[in-house]
N, C-alpha and C positions, 0 to 999 in steps of 0.2 A: 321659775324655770325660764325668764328672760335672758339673762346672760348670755356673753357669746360666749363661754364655757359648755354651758349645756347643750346648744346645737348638737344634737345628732350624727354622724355621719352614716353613709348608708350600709345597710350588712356586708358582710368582707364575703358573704357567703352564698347568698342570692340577689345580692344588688338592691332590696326591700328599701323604699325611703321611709318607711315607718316602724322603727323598734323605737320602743319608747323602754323610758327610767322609771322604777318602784323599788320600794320596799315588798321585801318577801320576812315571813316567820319561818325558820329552818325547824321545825318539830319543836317549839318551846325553845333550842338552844338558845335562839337572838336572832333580832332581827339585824337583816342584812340589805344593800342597795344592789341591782342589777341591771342590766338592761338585755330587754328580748325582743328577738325578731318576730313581728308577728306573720309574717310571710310563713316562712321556714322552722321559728322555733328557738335558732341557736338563741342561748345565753352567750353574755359576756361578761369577761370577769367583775365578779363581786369586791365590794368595799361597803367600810362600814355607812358613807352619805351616799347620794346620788351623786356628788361632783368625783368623787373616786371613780366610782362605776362608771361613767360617762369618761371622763380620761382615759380610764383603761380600754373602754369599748373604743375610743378614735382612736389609739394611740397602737391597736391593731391595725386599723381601717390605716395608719401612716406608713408601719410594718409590709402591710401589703402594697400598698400602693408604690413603695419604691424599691420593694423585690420586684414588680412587672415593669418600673421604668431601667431596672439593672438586665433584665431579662431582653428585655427590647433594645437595649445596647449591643448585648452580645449575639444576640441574630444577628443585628446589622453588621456587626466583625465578623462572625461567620459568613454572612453574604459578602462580603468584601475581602476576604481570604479566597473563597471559593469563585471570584470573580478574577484574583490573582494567580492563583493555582491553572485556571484555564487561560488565563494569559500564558503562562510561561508554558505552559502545555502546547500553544498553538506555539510559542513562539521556537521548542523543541522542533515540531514537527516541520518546521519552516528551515530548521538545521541539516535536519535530517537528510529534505530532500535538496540542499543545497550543496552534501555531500554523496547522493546519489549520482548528481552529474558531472563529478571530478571522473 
């Protein structure tokens, strides 16, 4: 488990730097690779090696990480909309009274 494949990323769910990869027995069906939070718990999706399970587990932790940098883009155009909005807002109000003293 030297690989830079295997590195770990950390839980998408409680931030834990320690979920580790095994093998689990599902009831006799077969055995299967995982990786679990030990913090928290969650499972991440199964495959049949541990380099499956481990892909799958970061390729969450990727999923996330550039939903919150998509996220934090559009606050900042929301704050910058809502920066422009009160622009033109004062700049209305500056109309306004520039037709108060006709």
């Amino acid at each position: 488990m030297c690989s830079e494949e295997m590195i770990l990323r950390p839980c998408t769910f409680c931030g834990s730097k320690e979920p580790f990869a095994h093998y689990e027995d599902d009831d006799g069906i077969g055995e299967w690779a995982c990786v679990i939070c030990v913090e928290c718990g969650c499972k991440g999706p199964a495959g049949y090696e541990l380099e499956e399970a481990v892909t799958a587990w970061n390729k969450r932790n990727e999923i996330e990480e550039d939903l919150k940098l998509r996220v934090r883009h559009y606050e900042e155009c929301i704050k910058e909309l809502q920066q422009e909005i009160k622009e033109l807002g004062d700049a209305l109000d500056h109309v306004g009274d520039a037709e108060d003293w006709r």
